[in-house]
N, CA and C atoms as a LAMMPS dump frame, in Angstrom:
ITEM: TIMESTEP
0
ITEM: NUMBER OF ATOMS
246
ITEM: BOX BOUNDS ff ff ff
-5.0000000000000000e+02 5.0000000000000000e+02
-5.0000000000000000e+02 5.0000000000000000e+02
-5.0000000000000000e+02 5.0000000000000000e+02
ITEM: ATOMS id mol type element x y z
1 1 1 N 251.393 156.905 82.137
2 1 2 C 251.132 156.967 80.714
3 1 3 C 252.224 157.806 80.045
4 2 1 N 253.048 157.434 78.935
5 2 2 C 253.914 157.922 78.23
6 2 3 C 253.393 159.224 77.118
7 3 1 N 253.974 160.047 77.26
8 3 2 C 253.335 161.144 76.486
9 3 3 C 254.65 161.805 75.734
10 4 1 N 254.281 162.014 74.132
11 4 2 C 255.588 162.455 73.315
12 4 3 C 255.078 164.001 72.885
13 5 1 N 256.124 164.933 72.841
14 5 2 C 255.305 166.384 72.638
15 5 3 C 255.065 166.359 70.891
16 6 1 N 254.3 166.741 70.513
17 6 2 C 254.016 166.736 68.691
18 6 3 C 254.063 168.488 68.923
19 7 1 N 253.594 168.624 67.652
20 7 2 C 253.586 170.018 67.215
21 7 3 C 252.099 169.574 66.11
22 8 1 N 250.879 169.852 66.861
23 8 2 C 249.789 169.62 65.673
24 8 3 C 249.951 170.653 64.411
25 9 1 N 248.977 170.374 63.229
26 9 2 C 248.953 171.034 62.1
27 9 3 C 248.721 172.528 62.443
28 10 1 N 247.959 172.326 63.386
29 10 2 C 247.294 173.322 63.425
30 10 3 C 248.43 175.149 63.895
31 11 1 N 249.33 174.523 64.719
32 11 2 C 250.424 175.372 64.997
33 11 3 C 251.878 175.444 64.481
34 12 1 N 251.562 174.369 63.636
35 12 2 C 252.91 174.123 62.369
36 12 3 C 253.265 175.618 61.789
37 13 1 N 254.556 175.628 62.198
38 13 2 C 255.386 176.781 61.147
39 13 3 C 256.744 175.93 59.861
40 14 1 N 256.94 176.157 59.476
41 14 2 C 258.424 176.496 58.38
42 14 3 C 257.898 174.974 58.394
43 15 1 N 259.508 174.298 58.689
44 15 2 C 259.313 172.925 57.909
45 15 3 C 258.393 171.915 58.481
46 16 1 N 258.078 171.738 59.498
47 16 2 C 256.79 171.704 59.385
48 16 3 C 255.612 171.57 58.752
49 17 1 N 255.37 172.952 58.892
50 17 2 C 254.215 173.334 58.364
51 17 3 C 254.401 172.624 56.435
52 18 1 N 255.565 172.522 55.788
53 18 2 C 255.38 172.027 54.679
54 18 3 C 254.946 170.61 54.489
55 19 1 N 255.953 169.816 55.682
56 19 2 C 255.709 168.516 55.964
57 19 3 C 254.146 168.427 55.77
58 20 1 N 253.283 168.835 56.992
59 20 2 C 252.261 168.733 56.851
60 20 3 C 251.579 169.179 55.745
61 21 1 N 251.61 170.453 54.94
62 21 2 C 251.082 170.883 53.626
63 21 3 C 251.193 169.128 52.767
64 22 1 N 252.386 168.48 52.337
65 22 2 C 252.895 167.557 51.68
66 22 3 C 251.68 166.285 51.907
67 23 1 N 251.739 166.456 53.497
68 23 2 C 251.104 164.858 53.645
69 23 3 C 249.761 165.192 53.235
70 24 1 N 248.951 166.678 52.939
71 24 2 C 247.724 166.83 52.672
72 24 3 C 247.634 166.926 51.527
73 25 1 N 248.331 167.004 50.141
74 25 2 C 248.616 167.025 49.049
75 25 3 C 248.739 165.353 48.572
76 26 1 N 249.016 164.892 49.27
77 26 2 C 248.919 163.236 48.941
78 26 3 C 248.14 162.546 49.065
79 27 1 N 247.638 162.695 50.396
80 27 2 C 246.296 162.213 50.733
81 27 3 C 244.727 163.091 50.429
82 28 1 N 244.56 164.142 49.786
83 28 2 C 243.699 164.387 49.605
84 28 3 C 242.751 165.26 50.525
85 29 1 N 243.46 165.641 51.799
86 29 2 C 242.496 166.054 52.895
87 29 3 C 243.951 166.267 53.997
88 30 1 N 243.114 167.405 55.041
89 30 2 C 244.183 167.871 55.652
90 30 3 C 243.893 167.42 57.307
91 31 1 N 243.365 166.309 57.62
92 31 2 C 243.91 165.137 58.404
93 31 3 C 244.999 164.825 58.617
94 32 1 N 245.914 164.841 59.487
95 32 2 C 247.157 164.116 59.733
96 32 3 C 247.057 163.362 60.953
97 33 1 N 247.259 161.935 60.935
98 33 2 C 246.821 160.838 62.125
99 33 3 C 248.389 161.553 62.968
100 34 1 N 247.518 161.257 64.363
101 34 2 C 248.792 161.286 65.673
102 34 3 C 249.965 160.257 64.954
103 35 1 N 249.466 159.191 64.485
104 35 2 C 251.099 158.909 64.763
105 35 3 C 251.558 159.192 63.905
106 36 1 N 251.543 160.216 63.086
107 36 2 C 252.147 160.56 61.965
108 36 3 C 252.724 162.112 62.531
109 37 1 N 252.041 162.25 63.38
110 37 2 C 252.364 163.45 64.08
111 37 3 C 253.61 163.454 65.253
112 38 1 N 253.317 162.149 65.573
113 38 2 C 255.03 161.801 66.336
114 38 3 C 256.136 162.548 65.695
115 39 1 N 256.072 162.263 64.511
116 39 2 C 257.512 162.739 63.685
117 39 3 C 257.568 164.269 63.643
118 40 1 N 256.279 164.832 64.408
119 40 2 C 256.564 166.726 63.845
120 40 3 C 258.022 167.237 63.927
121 41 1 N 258.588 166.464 65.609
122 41 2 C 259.902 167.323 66.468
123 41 3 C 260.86 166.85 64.88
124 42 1 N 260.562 166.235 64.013
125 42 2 C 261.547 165.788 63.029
126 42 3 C 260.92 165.877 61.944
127 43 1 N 261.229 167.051 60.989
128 43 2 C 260.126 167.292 59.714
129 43 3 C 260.851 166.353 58.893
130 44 1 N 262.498 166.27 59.005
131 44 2 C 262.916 165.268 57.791
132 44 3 C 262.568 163.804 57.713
133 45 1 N 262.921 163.502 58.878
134 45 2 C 261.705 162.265 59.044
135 45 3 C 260.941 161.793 58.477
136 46 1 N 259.909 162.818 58.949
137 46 2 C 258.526 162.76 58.987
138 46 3 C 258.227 162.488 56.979
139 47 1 N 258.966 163.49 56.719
140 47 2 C 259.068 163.975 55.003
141 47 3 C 259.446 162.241 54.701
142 48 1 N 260.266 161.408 54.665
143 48 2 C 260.742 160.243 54.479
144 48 3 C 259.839 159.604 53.866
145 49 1 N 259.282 159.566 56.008
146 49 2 C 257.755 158.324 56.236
147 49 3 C 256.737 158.583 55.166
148 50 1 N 256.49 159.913 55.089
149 50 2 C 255.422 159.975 53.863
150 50 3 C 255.607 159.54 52.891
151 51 1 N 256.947 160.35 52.398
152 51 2 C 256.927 159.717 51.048
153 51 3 C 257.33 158.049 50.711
154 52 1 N 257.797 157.353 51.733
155 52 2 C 257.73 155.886 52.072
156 52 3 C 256.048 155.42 51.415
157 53 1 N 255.324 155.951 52.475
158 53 2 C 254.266 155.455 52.248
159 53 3 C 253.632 155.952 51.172
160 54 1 N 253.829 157.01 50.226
161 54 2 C 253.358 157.455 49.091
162 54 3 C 253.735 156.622 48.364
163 55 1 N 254.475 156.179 48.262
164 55 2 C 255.53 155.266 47.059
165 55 3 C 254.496 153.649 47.607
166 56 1 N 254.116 153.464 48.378
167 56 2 C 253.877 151.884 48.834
168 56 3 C 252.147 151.752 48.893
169 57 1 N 251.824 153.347 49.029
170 57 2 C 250.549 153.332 48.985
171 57 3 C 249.31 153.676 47.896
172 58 1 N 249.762 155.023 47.208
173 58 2 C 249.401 155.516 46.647
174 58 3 C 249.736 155.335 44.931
175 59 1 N 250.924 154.642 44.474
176 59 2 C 251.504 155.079 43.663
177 59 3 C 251.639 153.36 42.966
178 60 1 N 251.548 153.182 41.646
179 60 2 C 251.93 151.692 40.87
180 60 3 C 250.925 151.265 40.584
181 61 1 N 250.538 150.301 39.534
182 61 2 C 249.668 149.62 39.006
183 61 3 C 248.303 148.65 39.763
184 62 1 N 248.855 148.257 40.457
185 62 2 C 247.946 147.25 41.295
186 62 3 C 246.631 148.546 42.34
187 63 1 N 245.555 147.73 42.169
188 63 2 C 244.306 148.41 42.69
189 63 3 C 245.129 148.815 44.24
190 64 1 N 244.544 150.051 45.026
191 64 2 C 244.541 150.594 45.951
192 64 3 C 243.876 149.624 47.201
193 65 1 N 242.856 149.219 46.768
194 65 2 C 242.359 148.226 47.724
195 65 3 C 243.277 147.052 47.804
196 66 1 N 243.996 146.11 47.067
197 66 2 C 245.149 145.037 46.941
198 66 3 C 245.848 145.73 47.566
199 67 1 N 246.334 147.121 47.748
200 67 2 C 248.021 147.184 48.43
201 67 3 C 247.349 147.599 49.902
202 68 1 N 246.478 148.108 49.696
203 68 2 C 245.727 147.988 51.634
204 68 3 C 245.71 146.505 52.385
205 69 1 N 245.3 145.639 51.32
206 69 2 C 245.399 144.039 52.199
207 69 3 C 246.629 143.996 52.483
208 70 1 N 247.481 143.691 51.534
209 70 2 C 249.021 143.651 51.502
210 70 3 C 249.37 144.571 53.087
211 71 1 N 248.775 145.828 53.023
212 71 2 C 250.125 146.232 54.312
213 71 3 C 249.107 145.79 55.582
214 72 1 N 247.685 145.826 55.352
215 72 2 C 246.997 144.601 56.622
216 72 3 C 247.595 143.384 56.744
217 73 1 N 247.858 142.766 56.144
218 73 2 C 248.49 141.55 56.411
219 73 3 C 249.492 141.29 56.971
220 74 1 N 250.612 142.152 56.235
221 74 2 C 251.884 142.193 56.917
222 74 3 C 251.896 143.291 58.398
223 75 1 N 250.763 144.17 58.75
224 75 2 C 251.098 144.544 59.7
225 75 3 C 250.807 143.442 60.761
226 76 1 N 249.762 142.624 60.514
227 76 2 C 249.397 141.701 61.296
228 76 3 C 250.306 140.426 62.228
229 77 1 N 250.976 140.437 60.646
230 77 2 C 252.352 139.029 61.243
231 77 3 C 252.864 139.93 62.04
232 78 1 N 253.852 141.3 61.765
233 78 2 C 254.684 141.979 62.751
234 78 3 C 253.939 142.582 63.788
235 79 1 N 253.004 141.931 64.411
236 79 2 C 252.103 142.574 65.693
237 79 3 C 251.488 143.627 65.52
238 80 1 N 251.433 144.668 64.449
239 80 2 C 251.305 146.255 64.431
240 80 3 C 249.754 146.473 64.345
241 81 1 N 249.868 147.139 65.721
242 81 2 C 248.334 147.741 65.251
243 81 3 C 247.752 148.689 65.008
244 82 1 N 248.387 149.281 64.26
245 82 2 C 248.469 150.658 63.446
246 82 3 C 248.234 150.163 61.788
């Protein structure tokens, strides 16, 4: 079994620890899914992916529930089961 080292929230320092502050400021709650936690060893990254998905998720006119089908769908064609 393949195992990647993270750095949970819970022991987050410096950038880091903002990364994670950020992704709980967006989402509302201080949950951060493992695979979002992959990216700890890389806060700039990580900082990207969020705000990737802030911009695709959270943010524009169309209902919240419509852009959830939208990235179900398309994760579906590209195999993703995440």
């Amino acid at each position: 079994m393949t195992f990647i080292a993270t750095v949970p929230p819970s022991r987050a320092t410096g950038d880091i620890a903002d990364v994670y502050a950020y992704a709980g400021r967006i989402t509302g709650h201080s949950m951060v899914a493992r695979i979002v936690q992959l990216f700890s060893l890389r806060p700039a990254s990580m900082r990207r992916m969020l705000r990737t998905w802030e911009l695709s998720q959270w943010s524009g006119d169309e209902p919240r529930r419509q852009r959830e089908l939208v990235a179900a769908a398309v994760s579906r064609v590209n195999e993703c089961h995440y």
